[in-house]
DRENMARMI-929095 format. One record per residue (C-alpha): residue number from 1; x, y, z. Coordinates in pm, whole numbers, plus 50000, padded with zeros to 5 digits. Each point is the difference from the previous one (the first is absolute). Example, Ala and Ser with C-alpha at 12.3 -4.5 7.8 and 13.67 -1.06 7.14 Angstrom:
BEGIN
seq_east_north_up
1_51230_49550_50780 .
2_50137_50344_49934 .
***
This chain:
BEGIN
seq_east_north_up
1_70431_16466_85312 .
2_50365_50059_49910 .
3_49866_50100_49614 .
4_49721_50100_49873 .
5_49812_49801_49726 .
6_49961_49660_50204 .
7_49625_49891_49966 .
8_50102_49728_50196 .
9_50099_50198_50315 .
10_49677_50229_49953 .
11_49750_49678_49971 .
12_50201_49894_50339 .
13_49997_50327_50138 .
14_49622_50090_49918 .
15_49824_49621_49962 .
16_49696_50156_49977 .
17_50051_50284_49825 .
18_49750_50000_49656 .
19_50217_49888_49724 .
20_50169_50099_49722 .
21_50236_50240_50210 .
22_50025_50336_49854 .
23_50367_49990_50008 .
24_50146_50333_50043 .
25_50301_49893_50194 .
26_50226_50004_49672 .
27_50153_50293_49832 .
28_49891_49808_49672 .
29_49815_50162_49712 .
30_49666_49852_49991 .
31_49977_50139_49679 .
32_50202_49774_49798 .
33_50163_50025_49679 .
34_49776_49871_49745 .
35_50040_49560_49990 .
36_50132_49878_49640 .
37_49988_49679_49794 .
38_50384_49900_50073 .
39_50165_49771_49661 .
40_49991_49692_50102 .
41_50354_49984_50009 .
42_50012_50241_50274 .
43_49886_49663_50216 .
44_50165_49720_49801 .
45_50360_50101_49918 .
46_50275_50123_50193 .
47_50033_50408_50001 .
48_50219_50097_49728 .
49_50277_50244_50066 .
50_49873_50227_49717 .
51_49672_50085_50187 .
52_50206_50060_50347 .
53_50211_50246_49814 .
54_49739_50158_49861 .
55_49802_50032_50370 .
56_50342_50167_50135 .
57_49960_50252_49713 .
58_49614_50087_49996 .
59_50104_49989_50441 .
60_50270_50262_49950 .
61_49791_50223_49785 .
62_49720_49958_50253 .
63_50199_50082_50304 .
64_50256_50250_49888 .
65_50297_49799_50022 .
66_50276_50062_49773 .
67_49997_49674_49783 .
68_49839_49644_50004 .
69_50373_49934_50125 .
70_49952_50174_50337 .
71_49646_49788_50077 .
72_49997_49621_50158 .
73_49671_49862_49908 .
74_49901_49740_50309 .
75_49649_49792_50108 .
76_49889_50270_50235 .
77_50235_50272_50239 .
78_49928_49760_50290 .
79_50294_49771_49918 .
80_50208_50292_49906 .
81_50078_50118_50329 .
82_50235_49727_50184 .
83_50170_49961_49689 .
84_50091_50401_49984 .
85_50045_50048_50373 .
86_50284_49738_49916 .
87_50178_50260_49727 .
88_50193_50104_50293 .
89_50189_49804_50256 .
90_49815_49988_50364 .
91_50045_50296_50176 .
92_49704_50260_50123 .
93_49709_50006_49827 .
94_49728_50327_50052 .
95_49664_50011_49926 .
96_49805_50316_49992 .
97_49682_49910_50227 .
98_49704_49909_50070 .
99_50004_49846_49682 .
100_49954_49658_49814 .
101_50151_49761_50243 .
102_50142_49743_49705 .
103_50269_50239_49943 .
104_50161_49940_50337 .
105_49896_49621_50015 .
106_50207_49990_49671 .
107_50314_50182_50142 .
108_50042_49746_50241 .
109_49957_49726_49830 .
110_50339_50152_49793 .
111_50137_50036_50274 .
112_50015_50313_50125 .
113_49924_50142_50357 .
114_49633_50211_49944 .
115_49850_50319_50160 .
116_49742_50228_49893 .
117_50061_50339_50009 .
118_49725_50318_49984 .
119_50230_50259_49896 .
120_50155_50025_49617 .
121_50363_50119_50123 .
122_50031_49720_50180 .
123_50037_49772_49720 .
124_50357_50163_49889 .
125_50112_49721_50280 .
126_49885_49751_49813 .
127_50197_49731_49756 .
128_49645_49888_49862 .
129_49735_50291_50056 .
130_49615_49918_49872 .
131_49765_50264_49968 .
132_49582_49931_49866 .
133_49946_50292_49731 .
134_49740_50093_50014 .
135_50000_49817_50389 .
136_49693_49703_50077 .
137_49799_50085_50172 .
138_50027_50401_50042 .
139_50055_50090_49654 .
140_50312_50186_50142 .
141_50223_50112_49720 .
142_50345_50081_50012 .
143_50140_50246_49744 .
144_50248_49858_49700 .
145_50268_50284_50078 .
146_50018_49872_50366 .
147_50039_49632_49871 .
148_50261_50082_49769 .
149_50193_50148_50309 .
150_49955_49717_50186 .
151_50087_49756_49711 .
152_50339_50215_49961 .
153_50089_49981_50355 .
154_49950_49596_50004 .
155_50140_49953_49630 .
156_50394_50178_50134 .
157_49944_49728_50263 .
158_49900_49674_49844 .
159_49694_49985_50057 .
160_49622_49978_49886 .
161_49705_50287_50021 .
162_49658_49725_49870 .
163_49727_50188_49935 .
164_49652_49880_49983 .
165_49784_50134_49734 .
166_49711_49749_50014 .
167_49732_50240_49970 .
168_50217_50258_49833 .
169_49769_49946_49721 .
170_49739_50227_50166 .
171_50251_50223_50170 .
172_50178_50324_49892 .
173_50243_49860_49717 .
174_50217_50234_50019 .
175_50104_49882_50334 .
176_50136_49689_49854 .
177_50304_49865_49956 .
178_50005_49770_49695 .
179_50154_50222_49796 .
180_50339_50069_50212 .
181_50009_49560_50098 .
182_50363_50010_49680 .
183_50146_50242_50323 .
184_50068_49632_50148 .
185_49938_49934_50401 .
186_49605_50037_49956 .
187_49746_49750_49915 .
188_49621_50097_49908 .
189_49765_49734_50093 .
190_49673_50030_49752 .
191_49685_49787_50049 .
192_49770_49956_49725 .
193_49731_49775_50175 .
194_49877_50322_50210 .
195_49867_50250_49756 .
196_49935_49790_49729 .
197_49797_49773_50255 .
198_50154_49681_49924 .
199_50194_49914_50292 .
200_49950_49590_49908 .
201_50230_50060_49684 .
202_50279_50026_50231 .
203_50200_50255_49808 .
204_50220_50239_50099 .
205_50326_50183_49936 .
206_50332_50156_50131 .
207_50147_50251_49827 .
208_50372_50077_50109 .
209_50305_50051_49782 .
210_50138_49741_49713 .
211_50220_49792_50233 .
212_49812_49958_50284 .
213_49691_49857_49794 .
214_50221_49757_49813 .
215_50082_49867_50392 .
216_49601_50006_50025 .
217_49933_49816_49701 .
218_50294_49747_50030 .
219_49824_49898_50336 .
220_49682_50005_49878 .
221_50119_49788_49732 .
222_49790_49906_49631 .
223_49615_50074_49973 .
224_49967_50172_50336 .
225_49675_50188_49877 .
226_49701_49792_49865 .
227_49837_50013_49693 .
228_49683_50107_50085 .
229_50156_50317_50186 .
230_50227_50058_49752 .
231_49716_50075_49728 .
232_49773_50185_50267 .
233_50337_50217_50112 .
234_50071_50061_49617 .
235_49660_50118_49964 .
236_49866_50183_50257 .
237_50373_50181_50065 .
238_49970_50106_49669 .
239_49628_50108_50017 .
240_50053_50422_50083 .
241_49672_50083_49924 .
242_49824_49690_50248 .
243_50289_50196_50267 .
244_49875_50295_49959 .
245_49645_49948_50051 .
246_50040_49752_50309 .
247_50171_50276_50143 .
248_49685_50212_50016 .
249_49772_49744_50091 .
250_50224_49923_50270 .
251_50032_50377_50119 .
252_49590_50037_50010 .
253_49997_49670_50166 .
254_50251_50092_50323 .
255_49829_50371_50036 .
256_49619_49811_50003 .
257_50161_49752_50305 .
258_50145_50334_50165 .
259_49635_50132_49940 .
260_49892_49657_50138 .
261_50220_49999_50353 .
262_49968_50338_50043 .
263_49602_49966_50040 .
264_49983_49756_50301 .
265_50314_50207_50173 .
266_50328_49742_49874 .
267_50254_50210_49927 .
268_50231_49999_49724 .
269_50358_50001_50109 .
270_50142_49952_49617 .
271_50064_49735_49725 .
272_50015_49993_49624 .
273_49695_49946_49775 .
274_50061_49622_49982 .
275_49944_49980_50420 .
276_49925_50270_50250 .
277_50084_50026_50369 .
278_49844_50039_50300 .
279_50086_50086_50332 .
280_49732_49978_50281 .
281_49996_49946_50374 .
282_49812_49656_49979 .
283_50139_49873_49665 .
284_49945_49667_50150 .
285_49620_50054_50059 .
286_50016_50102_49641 .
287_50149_49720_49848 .
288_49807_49762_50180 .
289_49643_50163_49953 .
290_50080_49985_49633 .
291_50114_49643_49992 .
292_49700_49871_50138 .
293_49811_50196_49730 .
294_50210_49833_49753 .
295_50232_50299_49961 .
296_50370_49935_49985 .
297_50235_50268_50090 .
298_50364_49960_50067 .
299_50148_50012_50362 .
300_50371_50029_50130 .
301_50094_49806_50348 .
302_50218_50282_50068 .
303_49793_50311_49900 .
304_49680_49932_50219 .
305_49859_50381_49887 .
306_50031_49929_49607 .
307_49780_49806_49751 .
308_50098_49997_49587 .
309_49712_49975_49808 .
310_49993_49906_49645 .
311_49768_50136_49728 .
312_49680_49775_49964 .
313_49907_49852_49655 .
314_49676_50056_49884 .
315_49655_50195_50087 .
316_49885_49654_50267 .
317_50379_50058_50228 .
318_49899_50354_50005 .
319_49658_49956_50105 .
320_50166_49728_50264 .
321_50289_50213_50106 .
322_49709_50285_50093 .
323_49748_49772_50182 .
324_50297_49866_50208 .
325_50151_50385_50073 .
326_49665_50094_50099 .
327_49905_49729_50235 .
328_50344_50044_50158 .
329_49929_50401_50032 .
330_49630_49884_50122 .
331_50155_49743_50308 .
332_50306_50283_50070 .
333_49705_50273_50059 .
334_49792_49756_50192 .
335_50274_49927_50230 .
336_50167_50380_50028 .
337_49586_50099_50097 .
338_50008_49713_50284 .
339_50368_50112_50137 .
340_49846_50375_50014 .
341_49679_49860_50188 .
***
């Protein structure tokens, strides 16, 4: 499963797993913002330019950027990335790793020749460096003062430091970089579909200096966002207080998983309080003992020792998520008792 969120895959994975899936394979809020009656217009007239400019403002204020001018409003930070990884001609292109894999499928599709790197100095090579802040899966978070350095290095060269704050919205904030994007030669991808929980909007934003999101918006061309997600990003980006509070519950809710894994012996290897991390010898026993309970956690080809698992919804994907841990633990101590006999 190359992403996580495919029912599909799961149902073909687990055909007789009991159904619905809890779905904790997403970093997604399954506490959504609150759902709204939209103005009928929102659905039956073309966005007006008014309510976009007014999104990049209530955006800007949201994110710390330094004006609605410095913020590219766009249907979701998935279609962002080829069309920044082409801000600078082909030439190398660093990723810091193991990350999300869509920013090196994106690279190449600009053009540029791709490698992951693990260490942070090595991106100073770079003429497009990408770095996950804070990182998906490990919640790994790389300090703004060491970006800055970075983005200095690459600016006196022509290049591009992207940083990635999808889940910045539940990460240290003063570890972003919204507020320095006027310096020119970064861009600050922002989703909104993860915390607010409404990843089917399709809404998302860059945030970079004037000129580079006129280039942005000139290839995005007229009514690039929708109405609907126009009037939910309005609202809920403006909504401090609904923040606040969603920030709590989400706290409490990643410190009662860690609670959760750390009875039946998974160990927590990091995260953010949208998603936490594991890292476990048979991560692939794991996954699959869960699946056929119905449980969905997320799995990476190339990491074969690490699981993501999202937050689950409601008091019933609790209950699940515990029946399924403990008749995993129940079969793992079964079989460690016969291997001792």
């Amino acid at each position: 499963m190359d992403h996580g969120g495919s029912l599909g895959r799961a149902k073909a994975l687990f055909p007789h797993a009991p159904q619905p899936f809890v779905d904790l394979s997403t970093g997604i809020n399954p506490h959504s913002y609150p759902l709204f009656e939209l103005p009928a217009t929102a659905l039956s007239r073309l966005p007006e330019g008014a309510r976009a400019r007014e999104l990049a403002d209530v955006a800007a204020r949201a994110y710390g950027a330094p004006s609605a001018a410095n913020v590219a409003a766009v249907p979701g930070t998935q279609i962002l990335l080829p069309r920044v990884a082409s801000l600078v001609k082909p030439g190398k292109a660093l990723v810091l790793g193991p990350t999300y894999a869509e920013h090196s499928r994106a690279a190449a599709i600009a053009g540029h020749a791709v490698a992951e790197v693990d260490g942070f100095e090595a991106l100073a090579a770079a003429d497009l460096a990408t770095i996950v802040n804070p990182n998906n899966p490990d919640g790994r978070v790389v300090k703004r003062e060491d970006l800055l350095r970075l983005a200095e290095k690459l600016r006196a060269r022509g290049g591009l430091l992207v940083v990635d704050e999808a889940f910045m919205d539940v990460g240290p904030h003063r570890e972003s970089l919204a507020a320095d994007v006027g310096q020119g030669g970064i861009v600050v991808l922002r989703s909104f579909g993860k915390f607010f929980g409404l990843a089917g909007l399709r809404l998302g934003f860059a945030l970079t200096d004037a000129l580079t999101v006129e280039r942005l918006e000139a290839q995005f061309g007229p009514w690039a966002v929708a109405g609907p997600a126009l009037e939910y990003g309005i609202r809920a980006l403006a909504d401090t207080d609904w923040q606040i509070e969603m920030r709590r519950e989400l706290a409490g809710d990643a410190a009662r998983l860690d609670a959760l894994f750390d009875r039946f012996g998974v160990p927590v290897a990091g995260g953010t309080t949208l998603f936490r991390c594991v890292r476990l010898p048979d991560a692939a026993g794991l996954f699959s003992a869960l699946g056929e309970r119905g449980v969905l956690l997320r799995h990476f080809s190339d990491r074969p020792l690490v699981l993501r698992a999202g937050l689950p919804g409601g008091d019933e994907e609790w209950r699940r998520l515990e029946s399924a841990l403990a008749d995993w633990a129940s079969r793992r101590n079964d079989a460690d008792r016969e291997i001792k006999r």
